[in-house]
Structure formats: structure tokens, C-alpha cells
DRENDO-1510 file (C-alpha; in Angstrom, 1 decimal, always signed):
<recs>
REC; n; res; u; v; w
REC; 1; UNK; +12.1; -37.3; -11.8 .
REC; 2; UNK; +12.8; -40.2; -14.3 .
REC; 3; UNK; +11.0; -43.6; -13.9 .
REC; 4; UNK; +12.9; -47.3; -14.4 .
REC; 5; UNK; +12.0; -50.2; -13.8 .
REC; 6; UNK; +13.0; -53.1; -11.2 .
REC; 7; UNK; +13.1; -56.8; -12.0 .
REC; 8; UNK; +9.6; -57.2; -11.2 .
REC; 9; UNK; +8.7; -54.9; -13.8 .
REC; 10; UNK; +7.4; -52.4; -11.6 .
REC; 11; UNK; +8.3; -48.7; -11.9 .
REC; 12; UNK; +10.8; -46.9; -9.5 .
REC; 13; UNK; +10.9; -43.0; -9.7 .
REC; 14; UNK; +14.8; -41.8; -9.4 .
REC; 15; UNK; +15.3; -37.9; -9.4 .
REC; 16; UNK; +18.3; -38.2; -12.2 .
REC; 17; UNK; +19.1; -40.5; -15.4 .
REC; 18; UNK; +21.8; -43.0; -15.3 .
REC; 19; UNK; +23.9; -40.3; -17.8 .
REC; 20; UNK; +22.6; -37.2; -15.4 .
REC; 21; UNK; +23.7; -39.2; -12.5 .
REC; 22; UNK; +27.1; -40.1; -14.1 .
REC; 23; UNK; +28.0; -36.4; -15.1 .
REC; 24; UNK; +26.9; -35.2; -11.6 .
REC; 25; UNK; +29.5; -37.1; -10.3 .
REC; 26; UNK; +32.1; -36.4; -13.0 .
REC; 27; UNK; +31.4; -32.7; -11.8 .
REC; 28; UNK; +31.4; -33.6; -8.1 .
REC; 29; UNK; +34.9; -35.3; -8.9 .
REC; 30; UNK; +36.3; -32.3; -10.8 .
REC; 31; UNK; +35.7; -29.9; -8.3 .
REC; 32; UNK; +37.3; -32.3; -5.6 .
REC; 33; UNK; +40.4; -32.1; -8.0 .
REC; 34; UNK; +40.7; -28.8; -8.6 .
REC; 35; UNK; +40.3; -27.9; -4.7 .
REC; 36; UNK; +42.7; -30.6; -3.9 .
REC; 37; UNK; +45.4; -29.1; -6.6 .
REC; 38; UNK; +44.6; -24.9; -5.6 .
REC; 39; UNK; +45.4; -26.6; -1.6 .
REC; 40; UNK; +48.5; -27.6; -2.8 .
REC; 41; UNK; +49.7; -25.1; -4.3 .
REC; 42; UNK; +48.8; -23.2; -1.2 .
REC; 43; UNK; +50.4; -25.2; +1.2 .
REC; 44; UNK; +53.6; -25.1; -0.7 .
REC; 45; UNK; +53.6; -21.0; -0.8 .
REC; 46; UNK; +52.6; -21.1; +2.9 .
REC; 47; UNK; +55.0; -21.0; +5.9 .
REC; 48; UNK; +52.9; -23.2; +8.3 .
REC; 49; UNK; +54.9; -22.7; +11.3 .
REC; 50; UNK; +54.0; -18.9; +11.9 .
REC; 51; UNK; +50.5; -20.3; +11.1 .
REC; 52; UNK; +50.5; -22.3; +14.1 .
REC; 53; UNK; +52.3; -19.7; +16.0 .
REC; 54; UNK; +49.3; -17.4; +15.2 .
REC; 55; UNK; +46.9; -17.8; +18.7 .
REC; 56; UNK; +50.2; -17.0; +20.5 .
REC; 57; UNK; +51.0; -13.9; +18.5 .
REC; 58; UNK; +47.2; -12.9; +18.4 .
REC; 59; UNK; +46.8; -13.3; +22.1 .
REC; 60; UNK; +50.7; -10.9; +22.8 .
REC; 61; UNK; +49.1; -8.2; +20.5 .
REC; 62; UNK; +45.7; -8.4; +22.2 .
REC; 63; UNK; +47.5; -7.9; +26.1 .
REC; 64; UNK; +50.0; -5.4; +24.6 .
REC; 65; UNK; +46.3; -3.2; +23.2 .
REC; 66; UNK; +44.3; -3.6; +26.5 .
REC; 67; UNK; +43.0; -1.1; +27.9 .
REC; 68; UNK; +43.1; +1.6; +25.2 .
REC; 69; UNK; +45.3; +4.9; +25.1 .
REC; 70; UNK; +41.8; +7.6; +25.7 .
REC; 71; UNK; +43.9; +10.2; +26.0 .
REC; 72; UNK; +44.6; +9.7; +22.7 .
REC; 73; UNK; +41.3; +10.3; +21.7 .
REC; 74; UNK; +41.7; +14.2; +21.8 .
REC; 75; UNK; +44.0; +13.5; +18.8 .
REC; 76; UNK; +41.3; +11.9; +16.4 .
REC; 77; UNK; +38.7; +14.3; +15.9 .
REC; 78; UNK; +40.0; +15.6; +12.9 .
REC; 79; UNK; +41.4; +12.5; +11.4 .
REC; 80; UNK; +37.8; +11.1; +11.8 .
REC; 81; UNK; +36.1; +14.4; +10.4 .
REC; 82; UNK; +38.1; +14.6; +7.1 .
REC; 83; UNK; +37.2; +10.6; +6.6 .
REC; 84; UNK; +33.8; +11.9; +6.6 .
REC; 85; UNK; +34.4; +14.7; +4.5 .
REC; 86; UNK; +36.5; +12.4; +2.0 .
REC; 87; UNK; +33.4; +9.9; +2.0 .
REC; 88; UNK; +30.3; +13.3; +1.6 .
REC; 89; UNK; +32.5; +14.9; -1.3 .
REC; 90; UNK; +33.8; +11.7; -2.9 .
REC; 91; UNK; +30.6; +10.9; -3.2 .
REC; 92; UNK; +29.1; +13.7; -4.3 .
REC; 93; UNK; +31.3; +14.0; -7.2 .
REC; 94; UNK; +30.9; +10.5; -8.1 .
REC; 95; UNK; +27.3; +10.8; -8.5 .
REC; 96; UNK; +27.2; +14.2; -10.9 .
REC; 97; UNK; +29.7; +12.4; -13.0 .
REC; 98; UNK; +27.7; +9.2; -12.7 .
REC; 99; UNK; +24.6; +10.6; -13.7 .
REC; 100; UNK; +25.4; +11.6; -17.2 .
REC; 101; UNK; +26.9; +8.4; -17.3 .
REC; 102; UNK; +24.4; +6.3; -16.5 .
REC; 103; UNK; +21.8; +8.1; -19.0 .
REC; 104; UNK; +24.4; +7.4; -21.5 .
REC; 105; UNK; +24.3; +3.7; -20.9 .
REC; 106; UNK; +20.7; +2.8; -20.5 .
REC; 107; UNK; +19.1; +1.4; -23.7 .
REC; 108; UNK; +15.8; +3.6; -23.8 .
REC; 109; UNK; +18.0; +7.2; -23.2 .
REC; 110; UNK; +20.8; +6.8; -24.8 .
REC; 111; UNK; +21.8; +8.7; -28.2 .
REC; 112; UNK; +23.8; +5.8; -29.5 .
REC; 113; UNK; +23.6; +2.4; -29.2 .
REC; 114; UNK; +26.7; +1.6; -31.2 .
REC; 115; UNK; +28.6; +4.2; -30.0 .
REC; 116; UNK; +27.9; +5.7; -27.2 .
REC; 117; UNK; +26.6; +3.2; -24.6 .
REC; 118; UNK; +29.7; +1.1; -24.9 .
REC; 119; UNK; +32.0; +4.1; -24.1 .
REC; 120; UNK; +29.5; +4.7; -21.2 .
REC; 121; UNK; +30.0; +1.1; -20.4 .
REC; 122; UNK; +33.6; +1.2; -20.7 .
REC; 123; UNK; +34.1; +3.8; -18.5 .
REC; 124; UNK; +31.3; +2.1; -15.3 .
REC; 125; UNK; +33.4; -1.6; -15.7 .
REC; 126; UNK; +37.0; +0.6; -15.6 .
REC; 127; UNK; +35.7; +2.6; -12.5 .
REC; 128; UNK; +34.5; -0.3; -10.4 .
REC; 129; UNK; +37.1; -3.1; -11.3 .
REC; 130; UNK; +39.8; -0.8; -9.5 .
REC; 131; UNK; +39.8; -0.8; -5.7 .
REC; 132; UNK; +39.7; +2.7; -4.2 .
REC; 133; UNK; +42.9; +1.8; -2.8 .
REC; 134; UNK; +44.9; +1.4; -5.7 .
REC; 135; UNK; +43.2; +4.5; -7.1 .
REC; 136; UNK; +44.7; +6.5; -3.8 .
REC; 137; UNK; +48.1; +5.2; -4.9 .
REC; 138; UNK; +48.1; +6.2; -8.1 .
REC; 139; UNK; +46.6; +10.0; -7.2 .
REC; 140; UNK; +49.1; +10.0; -4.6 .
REC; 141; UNK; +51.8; +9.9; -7.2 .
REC; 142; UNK; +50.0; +12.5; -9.7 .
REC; 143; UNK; +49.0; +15.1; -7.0 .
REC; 144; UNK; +50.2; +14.3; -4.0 .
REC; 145; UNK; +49.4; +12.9; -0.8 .
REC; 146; UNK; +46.7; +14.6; +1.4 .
REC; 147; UNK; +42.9; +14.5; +1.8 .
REC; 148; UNK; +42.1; +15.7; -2.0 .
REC; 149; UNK; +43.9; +12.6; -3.0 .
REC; 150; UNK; +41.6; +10.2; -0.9 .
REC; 151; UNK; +38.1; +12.1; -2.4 .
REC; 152; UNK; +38.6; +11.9; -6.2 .
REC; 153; UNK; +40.2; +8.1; -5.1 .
REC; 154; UNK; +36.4; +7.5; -3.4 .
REC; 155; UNK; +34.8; +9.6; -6.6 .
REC; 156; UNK; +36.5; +7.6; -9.4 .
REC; 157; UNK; +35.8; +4.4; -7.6 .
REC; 158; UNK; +32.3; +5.2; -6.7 .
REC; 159; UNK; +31.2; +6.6; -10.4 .
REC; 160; UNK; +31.1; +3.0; -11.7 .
REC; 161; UNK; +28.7; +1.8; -9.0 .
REC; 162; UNK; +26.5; +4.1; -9.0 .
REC; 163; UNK; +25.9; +4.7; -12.9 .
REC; 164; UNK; +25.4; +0.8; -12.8 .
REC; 165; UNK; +22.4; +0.8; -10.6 .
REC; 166; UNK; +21.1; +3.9; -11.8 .
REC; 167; UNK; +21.3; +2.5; -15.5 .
REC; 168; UNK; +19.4; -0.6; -14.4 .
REC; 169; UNK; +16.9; +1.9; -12.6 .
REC; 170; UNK; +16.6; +3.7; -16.0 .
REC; 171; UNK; +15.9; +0.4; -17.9 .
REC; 172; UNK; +13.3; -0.3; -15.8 .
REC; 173; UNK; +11.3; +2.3; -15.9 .
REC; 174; UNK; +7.4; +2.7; -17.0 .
REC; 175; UNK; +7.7; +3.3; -20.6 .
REC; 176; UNK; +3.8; +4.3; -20.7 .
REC; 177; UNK; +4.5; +7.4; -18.8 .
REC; 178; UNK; +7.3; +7.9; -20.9 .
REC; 179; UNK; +4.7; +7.9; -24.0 .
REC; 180; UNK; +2.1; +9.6; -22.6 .
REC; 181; UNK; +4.0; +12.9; -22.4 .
REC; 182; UNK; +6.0; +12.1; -26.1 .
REC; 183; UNK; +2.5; +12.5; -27.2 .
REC; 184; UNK; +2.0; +15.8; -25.6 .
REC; 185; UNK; +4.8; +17.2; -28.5 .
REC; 186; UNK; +7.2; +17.6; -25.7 .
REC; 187; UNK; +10.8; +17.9; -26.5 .
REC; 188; UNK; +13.4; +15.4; -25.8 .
REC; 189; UNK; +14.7; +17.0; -22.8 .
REC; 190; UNK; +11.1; +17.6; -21.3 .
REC; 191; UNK; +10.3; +13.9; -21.6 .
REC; 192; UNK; +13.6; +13.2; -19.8 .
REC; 193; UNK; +12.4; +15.6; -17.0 .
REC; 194; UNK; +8.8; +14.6; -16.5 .
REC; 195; UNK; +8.6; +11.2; -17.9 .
REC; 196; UNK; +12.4; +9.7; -16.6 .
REC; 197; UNK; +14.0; +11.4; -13.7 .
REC; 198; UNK; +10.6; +11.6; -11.3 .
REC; 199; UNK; +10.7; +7.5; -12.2 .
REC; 200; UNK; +14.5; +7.3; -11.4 .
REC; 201; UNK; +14.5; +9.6; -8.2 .
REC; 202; UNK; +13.8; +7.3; -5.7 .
REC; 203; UNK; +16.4; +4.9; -6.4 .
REC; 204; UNK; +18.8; +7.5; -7.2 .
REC; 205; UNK; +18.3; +8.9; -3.5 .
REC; 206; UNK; +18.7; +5.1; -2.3 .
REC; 207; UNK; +21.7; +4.7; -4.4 .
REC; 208; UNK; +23.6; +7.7; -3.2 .
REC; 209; UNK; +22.7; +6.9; +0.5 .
REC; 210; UNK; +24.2; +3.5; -0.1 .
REC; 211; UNK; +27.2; +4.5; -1.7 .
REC; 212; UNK; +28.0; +6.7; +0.8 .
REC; 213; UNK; +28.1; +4.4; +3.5 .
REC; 214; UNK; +30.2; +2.1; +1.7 .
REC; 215; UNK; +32.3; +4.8; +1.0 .
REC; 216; UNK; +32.6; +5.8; +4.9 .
REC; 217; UNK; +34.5; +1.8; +5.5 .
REC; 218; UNK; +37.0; +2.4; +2.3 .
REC; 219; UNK; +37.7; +5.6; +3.0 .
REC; 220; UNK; +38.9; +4.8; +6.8 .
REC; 221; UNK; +42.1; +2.5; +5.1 .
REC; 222; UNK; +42.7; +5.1; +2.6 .
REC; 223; UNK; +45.5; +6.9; +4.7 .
REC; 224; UNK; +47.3; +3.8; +4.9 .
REC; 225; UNK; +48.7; +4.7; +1.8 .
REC; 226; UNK; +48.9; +8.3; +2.4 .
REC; 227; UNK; +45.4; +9.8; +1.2 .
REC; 228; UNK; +44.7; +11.5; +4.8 .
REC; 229; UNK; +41.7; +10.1; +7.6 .
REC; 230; UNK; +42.0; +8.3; +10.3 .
REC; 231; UNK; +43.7; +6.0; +8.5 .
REC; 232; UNK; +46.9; +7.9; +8.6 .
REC; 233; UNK; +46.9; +7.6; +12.3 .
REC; 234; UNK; +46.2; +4.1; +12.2 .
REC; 235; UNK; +49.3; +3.8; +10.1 .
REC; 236; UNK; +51.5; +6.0; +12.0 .
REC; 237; UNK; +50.6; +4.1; +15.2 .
REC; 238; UNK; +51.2; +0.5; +13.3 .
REC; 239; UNK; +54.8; +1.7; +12.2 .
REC; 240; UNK; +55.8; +2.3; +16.3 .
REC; 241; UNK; +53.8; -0.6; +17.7 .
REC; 242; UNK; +51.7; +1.6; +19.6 .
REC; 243; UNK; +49.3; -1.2; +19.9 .
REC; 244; UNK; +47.1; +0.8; +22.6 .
REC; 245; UNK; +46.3; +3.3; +20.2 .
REC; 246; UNK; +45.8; +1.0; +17.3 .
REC; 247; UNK; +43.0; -0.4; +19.7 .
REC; 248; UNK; +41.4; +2.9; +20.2 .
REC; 249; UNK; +41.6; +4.2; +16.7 .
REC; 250; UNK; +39.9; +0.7; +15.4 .
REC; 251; UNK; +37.1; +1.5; +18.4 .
REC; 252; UNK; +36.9; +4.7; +16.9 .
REC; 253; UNK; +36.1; +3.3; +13.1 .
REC; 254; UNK; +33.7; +1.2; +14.3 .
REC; 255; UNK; +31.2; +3.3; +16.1 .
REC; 256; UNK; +32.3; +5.8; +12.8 .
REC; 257; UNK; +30.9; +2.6; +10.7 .
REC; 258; UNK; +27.8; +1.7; +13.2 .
REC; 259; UNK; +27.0; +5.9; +12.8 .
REC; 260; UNK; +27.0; +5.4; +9.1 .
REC; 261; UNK; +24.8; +2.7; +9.4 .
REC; 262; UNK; +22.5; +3.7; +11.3 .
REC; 263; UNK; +22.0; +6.8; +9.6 .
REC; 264; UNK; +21.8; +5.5; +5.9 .
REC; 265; UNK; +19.3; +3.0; +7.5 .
REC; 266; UNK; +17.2; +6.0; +8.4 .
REC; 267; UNK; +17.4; +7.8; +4.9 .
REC; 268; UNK; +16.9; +4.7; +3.1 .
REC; 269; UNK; +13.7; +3.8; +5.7 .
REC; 270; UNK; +12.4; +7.7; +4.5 .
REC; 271; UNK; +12.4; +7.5; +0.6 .
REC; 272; UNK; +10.9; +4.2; +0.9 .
</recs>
């Protein structure tokens, strides 16, 4: 709050300055600019008659989908059991490769500050700043299509994550404990096994059981590009318009998704 004064002489609190107030609106009026220009540039890449022909189109696709094919459903267990498997082992090998990783990048466990933890950090920001889907593509076209393609897809996207939170986990540990058995003459590695990883092991469980359930939603799109899951069926049945089984396959994701949920909910609840 900043006091003036009225023509009486008397004291008037105002929240800003007269130069606060004036670059608040300067910034107020920038931002209305640079909205106005990115909604312009929009527009003009935008074909606004199929945008106003969307409620129509929406509502055709909806009546062609209702009711769902359930016959279908005898088709989908297997799809849906190897997007579960894709999500357990991708994840799985994302977090024995993210371990090391993470130890590697923390400040207070890692060999090398110079030289080490910025590799370590290289390799968590090159892992997590590509989508799983653009990983699938590119394993697609070095081994093949299939389900193996789909888990090391979910393992290299998931090995960034996880050594990101479990590095921060690392960081924040209790140093006194850490101290304590130093002083004992243990070795380097006993400290790291008594002093780090009982610290660490709670969020490490919460981590994985996170991960995984994130990796449960990716990995149902990842046979749209030929990675194997349900995804594959959803893409086969997109190509021929079958819009009743499209409907049944997306019912099928999402009580695949609410399972997930719910059961990383539970785990999560356990360890803490």
C-alpha cells in the first residue's frame, strides 16, 4: 500500500504507485496485444465453416455410435491385456534405469558435480521432453511394430519422470541420518543403503505407482501408430468407420483408466 495525499492534505492509501500502476497497465495492454495478434493468426489458418459445421457432424457420429457393438467385446480382451502389460513392463524398466539415474543427478550422491550430474541431467530433460508417441514412431521404424515397440516407447519416456522426482526425493533427505552412520566408519555404499534408500523408499514406491498409471492412459493411443494395445483396434475400427465399435472400445479405456485409478489410489493410500 502506498499513501498520497488529497487536496486537503489528508492521506489516501492506494495499493500501487503512480509508476506501479502505469507498468501494470502497460503489461495488461501487452498481453491484450499479443492475444489479439496469436487470434489472428489463428483465424487466418482456420477454416471456420467446418467449425460451425461441427455440432452437426458431432451429433451424426454420436447416432451412427449408439448403442455399442457388445459383441465386439469378445474381441478386446487381449488388446486391453497387452496395454497393461505394455504399461507394468514399461514401467518397470523405466524405473531400474531411472534409479541409477537419479542417484547420479542428486547433489549429495552424486560422484561428479561437473561431470556427471549434467550427463544425468541431460539424459532426465531428453527422456521427458519427447512424447511416448513420437518415441513409438521412431521404435516402430528401428524394430518394428508390435507390443515390444510400445514398452521401451513407455520406458524411455517414463525414465525422465521418474529419475526427476526421485532426485528431488534424494535432495531432500535428512542429512543427520546420513552422518550419523558416516561416523560409524561405514563405507560409501553402506551409507547409501542405510542412511539414503530407507529415506527415499517411500517416495520411490509413490513414484512408481504414479507413473504407472499415467502410463496405463498413453499407452492406450500407442497402437495408433502401430505399437500394439487396444489402441490398434481403436485404429483399425477408425479407418472403416465402424463408429459402434469405436464407442465400445473408448468405454472399454475408460473403465481400463477408472481401474488404474482406483488401484494406484489404493497403493498410494498404503505407503502413506
Amino acid at each position: 500500500m502506498m499513501p498520497t495525499q488529497d487536496l486537503a492534505g489528508s492521506k489516501i492509501w492506494q495499493r500501487r504507485s503512480g509508476r506501479e500502476s502505469l507498468f501494470h497497465w502497460i503489461l495488461w495492454l501487452l498481453g491484450i496485444a499479443i492475444f489479439a495478434y496469436c487470434w489472428q493468426q489463428i483465424s487466418a489458418a482456420t477454416t471456420w465453416f467446418f467449425v460451425w459445421d461441427a455440432p452437426r457432424i458431432a451429433d451424426d457420429i454420436w447416432t451412427r455410435a449408439t448403442p455399442p457393438k457388445w459383441e465386439y467385446i469378445t474381441q478386446l480382451g487381449k488388446p486391453i491385456w497387452d496395454t497393461f502389460n505394455i504399461a507394468t513392463l514399461g514401467t518397470i524398466f523405466a524405473l531400474i534405469l531411472a534409479v541409477p539415474v537419479a542417484f547420479l543427478a542428486a547433489r549429495n550422491t552424486t560422484p561428479s558435480r561437473l561431470f556427471i550430474r549434467p550427463v544425468a541431467l541431460l539424459i532426465i530433460v531428453s527422456t521427458r521432453s519427447i512424447n511416448s508417441l513420437i518415441w513409438a514412431l521412431l521404435l516402430i521404424a528401428i524394430i518394428g511394430p508390435g507390443v515390444f515397440s510400445g514398452v521401451v516407447a513407455i520406458a524411455i519416456r517414463s525414465i525422465g519422470f521418474c529419475a526427476k522426482l526421485l532426485y528431488e526425493a534424494i535432495e531432500e533427505i535428512d542429512a543427520t541420518q546420513v552422518e550419523a552412520i558416516s561416523a560409524t566408519g561405514a563405507s560409501r555404499w553402506q551409507v547409501m543403503a542405510y542412511g539414503i534408500v530407507p529415506q527415499v523408499l517411500p517416495a520411490f514406491a509413490g513414484i512408481a505407482v504414479f507413473r504407472w498409471d499415467i502410463n496405463i492412459r498413453e499407452s492406450t493411443v500407442l497402437g495408433l501408430v502401430g505399437a500394439g494395445g487396444i489402441g490398434l483396434q481403436l485404429s483399425s475400427s477408425l479407418n472403416v468407420l465402424a463408429w459402434p465399435q469405436v464407442s465400445l472400445i473408448l468405454l472399454v479405456i475408460l473403465v481400463a483408466v477408472v481401474i488404474s485409478e482406483w488401484v494406484s489410489a489404493k497403493v498410494r493410500g498404503a505407503i502413506i
